[in-house]
C-alpha positions as CSV (number, residue, x, y, z in Angstrom):
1,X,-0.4,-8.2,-16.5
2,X,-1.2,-10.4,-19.7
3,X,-4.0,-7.8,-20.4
4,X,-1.8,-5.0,-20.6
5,X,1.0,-7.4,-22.3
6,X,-1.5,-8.2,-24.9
7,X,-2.4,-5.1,-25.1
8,X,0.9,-4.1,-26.7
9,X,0.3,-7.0,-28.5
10,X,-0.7,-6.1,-25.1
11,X,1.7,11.3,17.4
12,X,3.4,11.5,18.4
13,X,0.7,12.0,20.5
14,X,0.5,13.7,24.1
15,X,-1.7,12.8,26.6
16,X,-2.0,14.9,29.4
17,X,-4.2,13.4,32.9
18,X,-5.2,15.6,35.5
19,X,-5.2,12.8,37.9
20,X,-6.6,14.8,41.2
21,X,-5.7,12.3,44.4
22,X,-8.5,12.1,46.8
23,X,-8.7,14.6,49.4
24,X,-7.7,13.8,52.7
25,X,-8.9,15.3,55.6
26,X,-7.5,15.2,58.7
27,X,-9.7,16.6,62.2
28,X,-7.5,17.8,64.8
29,X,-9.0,18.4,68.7
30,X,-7.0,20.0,70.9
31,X,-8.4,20.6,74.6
32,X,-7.0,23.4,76.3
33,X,-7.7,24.3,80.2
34,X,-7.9,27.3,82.0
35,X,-7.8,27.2,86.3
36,X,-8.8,31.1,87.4
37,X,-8.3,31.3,90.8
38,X,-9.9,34.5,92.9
39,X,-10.7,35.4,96.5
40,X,-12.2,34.3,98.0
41,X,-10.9,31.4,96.6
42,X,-13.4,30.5,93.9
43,X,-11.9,27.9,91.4
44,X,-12.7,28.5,87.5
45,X,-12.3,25.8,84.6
46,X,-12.7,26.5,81.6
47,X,-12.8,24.4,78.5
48,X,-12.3,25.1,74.8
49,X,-12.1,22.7,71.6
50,X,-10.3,23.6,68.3
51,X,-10.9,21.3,65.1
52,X,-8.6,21.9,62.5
53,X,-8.8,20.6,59.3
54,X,-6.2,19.5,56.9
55,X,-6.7,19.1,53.0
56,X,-3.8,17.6,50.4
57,X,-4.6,17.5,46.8
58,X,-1.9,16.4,44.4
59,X,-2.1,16.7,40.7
60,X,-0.5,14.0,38.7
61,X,0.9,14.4,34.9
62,X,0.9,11.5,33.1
63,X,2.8,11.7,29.3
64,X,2.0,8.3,26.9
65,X,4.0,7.8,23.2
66,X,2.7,6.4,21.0
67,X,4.3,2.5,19.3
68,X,7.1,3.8,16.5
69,X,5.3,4.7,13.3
70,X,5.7,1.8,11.4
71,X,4.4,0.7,8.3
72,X,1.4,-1.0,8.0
73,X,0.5,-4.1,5.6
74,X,-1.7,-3.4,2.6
75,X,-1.0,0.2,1.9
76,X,-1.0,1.7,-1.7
77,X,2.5,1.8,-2.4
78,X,4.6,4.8,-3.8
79,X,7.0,4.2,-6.0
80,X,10.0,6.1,-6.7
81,X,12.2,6.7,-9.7
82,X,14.9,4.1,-10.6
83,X,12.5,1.1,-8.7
84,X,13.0,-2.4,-11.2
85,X,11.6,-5.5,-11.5
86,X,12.7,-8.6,-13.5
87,X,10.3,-11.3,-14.1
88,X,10.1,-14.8,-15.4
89,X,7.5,-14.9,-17.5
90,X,6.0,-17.8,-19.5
91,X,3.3,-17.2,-22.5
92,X,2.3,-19.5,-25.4
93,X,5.1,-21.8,-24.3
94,X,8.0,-19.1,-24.7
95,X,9.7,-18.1,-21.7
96,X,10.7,-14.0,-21.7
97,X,12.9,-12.2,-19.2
98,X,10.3,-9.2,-18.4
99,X,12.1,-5.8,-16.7
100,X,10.1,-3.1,-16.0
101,X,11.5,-0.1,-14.3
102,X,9.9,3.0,-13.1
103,X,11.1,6.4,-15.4
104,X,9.3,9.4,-14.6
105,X,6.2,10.7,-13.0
106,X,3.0,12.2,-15.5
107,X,-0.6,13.3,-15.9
108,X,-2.6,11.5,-18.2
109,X,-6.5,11.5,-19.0
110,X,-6.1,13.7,-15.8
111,X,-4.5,11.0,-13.4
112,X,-1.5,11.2,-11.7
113,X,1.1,8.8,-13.1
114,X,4.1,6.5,-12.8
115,X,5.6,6.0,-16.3
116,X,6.9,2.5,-16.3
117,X,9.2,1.1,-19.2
118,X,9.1,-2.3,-20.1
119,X,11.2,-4.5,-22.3
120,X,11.0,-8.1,-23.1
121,X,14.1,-10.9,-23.4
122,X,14.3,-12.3,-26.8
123,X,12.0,-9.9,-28.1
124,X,7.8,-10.1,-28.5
125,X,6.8,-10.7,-31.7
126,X,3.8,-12.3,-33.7
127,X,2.4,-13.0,-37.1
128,X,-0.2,-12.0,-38.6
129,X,0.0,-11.6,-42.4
130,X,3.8,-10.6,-42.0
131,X,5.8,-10.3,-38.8
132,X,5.5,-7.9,-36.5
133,X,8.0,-7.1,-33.7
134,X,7.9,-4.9,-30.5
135,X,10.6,-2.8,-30.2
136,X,9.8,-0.9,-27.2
137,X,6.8,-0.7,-24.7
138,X,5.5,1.7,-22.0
139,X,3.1,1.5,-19.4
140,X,0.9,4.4,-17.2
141,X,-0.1,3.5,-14.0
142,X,-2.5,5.2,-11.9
143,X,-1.1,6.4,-8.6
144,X,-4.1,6.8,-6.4
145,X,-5.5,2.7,-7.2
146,X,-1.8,0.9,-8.3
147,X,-3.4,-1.8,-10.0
148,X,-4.9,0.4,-13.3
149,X,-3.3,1.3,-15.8
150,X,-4.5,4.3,-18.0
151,X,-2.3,4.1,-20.9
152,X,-0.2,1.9,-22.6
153,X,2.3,2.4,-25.5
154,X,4.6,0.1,-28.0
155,X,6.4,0.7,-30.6
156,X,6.6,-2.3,-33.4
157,X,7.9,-2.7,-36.7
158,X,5.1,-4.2,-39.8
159,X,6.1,-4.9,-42.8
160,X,9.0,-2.8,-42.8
161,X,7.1,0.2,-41.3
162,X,7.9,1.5,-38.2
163,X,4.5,2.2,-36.0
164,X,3.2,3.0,-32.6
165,X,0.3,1.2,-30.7
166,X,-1.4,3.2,-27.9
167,X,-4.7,1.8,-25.7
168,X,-6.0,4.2,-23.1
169,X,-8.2,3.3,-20.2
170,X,-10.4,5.1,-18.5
171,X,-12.7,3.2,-15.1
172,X,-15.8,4.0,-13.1
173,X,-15.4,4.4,-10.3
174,X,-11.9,4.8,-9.9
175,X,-12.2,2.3,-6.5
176,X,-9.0,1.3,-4.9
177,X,-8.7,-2.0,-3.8
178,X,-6.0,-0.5,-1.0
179,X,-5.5,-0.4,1.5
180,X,-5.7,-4.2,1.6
181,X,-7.5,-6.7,3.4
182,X,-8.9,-10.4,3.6
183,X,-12.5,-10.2,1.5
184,X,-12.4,-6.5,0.6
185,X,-13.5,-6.1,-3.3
186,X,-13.9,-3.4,-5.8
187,X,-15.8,-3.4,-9.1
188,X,-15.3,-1.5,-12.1
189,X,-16.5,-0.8,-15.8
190,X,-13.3,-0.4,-17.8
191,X,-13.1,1.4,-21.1
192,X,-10.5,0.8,-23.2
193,X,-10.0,2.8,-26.4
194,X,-6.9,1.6,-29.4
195,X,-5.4,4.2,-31.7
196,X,-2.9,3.4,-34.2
197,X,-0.6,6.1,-34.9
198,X,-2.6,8.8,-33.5
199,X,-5.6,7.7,-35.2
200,X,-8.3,5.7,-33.1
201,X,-9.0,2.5,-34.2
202,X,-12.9,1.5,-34.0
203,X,-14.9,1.8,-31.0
204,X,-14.2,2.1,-27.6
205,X,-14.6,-1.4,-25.7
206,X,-16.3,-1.7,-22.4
207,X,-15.7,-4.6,-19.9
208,X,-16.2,-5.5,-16.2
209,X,-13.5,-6.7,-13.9
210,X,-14.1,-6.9,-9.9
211,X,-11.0,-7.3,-8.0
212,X,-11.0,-9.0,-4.6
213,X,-8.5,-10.1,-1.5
214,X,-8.8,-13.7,-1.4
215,X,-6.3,-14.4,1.5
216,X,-2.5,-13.8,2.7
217,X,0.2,-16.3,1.3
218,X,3.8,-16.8,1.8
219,X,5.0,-17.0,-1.9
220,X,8.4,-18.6,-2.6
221,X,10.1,-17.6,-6.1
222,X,13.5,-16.7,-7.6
223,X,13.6,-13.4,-6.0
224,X,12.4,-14.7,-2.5
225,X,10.4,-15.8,-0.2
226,X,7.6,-12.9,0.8
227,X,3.9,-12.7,3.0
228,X,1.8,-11.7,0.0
229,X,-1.9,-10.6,-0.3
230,X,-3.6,-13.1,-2.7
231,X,-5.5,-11.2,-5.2
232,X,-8.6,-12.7,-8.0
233,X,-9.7,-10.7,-10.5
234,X,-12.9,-11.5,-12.2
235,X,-14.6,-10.4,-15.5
236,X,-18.2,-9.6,-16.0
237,X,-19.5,-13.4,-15.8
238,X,-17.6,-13.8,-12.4
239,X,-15.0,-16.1,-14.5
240,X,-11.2,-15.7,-12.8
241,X,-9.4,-14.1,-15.8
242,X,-5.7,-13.8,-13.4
243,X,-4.6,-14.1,-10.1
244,X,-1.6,-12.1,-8.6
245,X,0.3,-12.4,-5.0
246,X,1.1,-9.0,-3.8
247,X,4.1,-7.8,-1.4
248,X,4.0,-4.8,0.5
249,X,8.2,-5.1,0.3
250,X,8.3,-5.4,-3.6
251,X,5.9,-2.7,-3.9
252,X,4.4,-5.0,-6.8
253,X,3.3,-8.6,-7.2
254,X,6.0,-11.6,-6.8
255,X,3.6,-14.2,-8.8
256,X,0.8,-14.1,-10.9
257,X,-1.5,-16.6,-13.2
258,X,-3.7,-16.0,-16.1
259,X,-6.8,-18.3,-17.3
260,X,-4.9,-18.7,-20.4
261,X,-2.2,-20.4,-18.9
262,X,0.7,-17.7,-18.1
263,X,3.0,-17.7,-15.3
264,X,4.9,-14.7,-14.4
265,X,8.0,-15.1,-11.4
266,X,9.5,-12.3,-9.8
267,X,13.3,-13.0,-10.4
268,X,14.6,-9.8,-8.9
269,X,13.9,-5.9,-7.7
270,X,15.1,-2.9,-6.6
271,X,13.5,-0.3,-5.1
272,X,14.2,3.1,-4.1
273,X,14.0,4.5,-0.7
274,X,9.9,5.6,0.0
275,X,8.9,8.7,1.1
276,X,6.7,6.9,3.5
277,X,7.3,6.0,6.7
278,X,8.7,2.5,7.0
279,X,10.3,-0.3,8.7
280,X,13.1,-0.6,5.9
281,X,13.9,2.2,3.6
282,X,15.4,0.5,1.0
283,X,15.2,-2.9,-0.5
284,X,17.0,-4.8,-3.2
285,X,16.5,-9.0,-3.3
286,X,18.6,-11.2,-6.0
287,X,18.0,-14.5,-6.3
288,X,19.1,-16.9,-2.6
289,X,17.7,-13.6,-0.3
290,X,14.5,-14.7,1.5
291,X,12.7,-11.5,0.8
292,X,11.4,-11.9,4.5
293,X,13.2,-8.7,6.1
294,X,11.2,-6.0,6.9
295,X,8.0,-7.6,5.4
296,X,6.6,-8.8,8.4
């Protein structure tokens, strides 16, 4: 997150057994006699034997269901429209109020797109030979991996002049680090290219930054207390540049650390009903709600 921040600045299934039973047989003898009497009197017996035999088969059908489709842990999450965050979030000793809320769906750089606006509480602002303020920031995020972003957008007034800062990002490969789990870890070259109204601003810049799963946490903040996937990410010399804690409930991360010292806290979230199957189709947490239901 402080990258991108500084960027601005920064079956049912059926299952049908043919179980055949064994066959039975059954042998049946049945002795018949016969007395023939003629004259003179000679006495005839005669003796037959009959075998019957008797073969059952039955054919049982046996039908299985499958366990209720149920969301599983470490899945790349969809977001929807209207979803909000509101973190806590502590940088060069000033604590902002950081909401970010999802606004629209689009392609960019050919990805698919969540269009995420993002405003800071008091507002950003730094000083270079005059100061310069952030009025308003945006953020692309790439559908298919979550954690990448592929553009980023402020707007920020300098010297009086109202301007617009834009970074675009492209990666290769485009690995996902979903779905989740303990030791999985992706590695990527990231190139990230600044223009400044329209106009691009030197050369591109090209970095390394390897993502693993570390472990699974339970997390306490404001917002909650969740089961989180504990996530490092590394630059090119293996240094940790941020950590994050990830909930598959929040659909984002609850925590997250930076090498440079910043602490972001999730202090609330909504989020809109998924399109995917889950356990709980909607969520909302305010500060006192444990954040546990339906993450388990």
């Amino acid at each position: 997150m402080k990258r991108l921040i500084l960027s601005f600045l920064v079956v049912s299934v059926l299952l049908l057994a043919a179980c055949t039973a064994p066959t039975v047989t059954q042998t049946v003898t049945v002795t018949s006699t016969a007395t023939l009497e003629t004259t003179p009197i000679v006495t005839v017996t005669a003796t037959t034997t009959s075998t019957i035999t008797v073969t059952s088969t039955s054919t049982q059908t046996v039908t299985t269901t499958p366990p209720s489709v149920v969301e599983q842990g470490g899945r790349l999450p969809t977001c929807e429209v209207g979803d909000k965050w509101v973190w806590s979030y502590v940088m060069d000793e000033t604590t902002y109020t950081l909401t970010e809320e999802v606004i629209g769906e689009e392609i960019v750089e050919g990805r698919d797109c969540y269009v995420i606006d993002m405003s800071f509480d008091p507002l950003l602002s730094y000083t270079h030979s005059d100061v310069s303020t952030i009025t308003s920031m945006k953020y692309w995020q790439d559908k298919d991996t979550a954690l990448y972003g592929v553009k980023t957008e402020q707007s920020y007034t300098y010297n009086g002049t109202v301007s617009t800062w834009t970074e675009t990002y492209s990666y290769s490969p485009w690995s996902s680090l979903f779905p989740l789990e303990i030791g999985k870890e992706v590695e990527t070259e990231v190139t990230a290219t600044q223009y400044s109204d329209g106009s691009q601003i030197g050369d591109p810049v090209v970095t390394t930054e390897k993502y693993k799963v570390n472990s699974k946490e339970d997390v306490t903040v404001a917002a909650g207390t969740f089961s989180c996937w504990k996530i490092i990410i590394y630059d090119g010399d293996g240094s940790v540049t941020e950590t994050i804690w990830w909930s598959d409930k929040v659909k984002s991360m609850v925590k997250m650390t930076d090498a440079e010292g910043s602490i972001g806290e999730l202090q609330s979230f909504t989020t809109a009903p998924s399109t995917a199957p889950t356990l709980d189709q909607s969520q909302t947490s305010t500060p006192g709600n444990t954040g546990l239901e339906g993450d388990w």
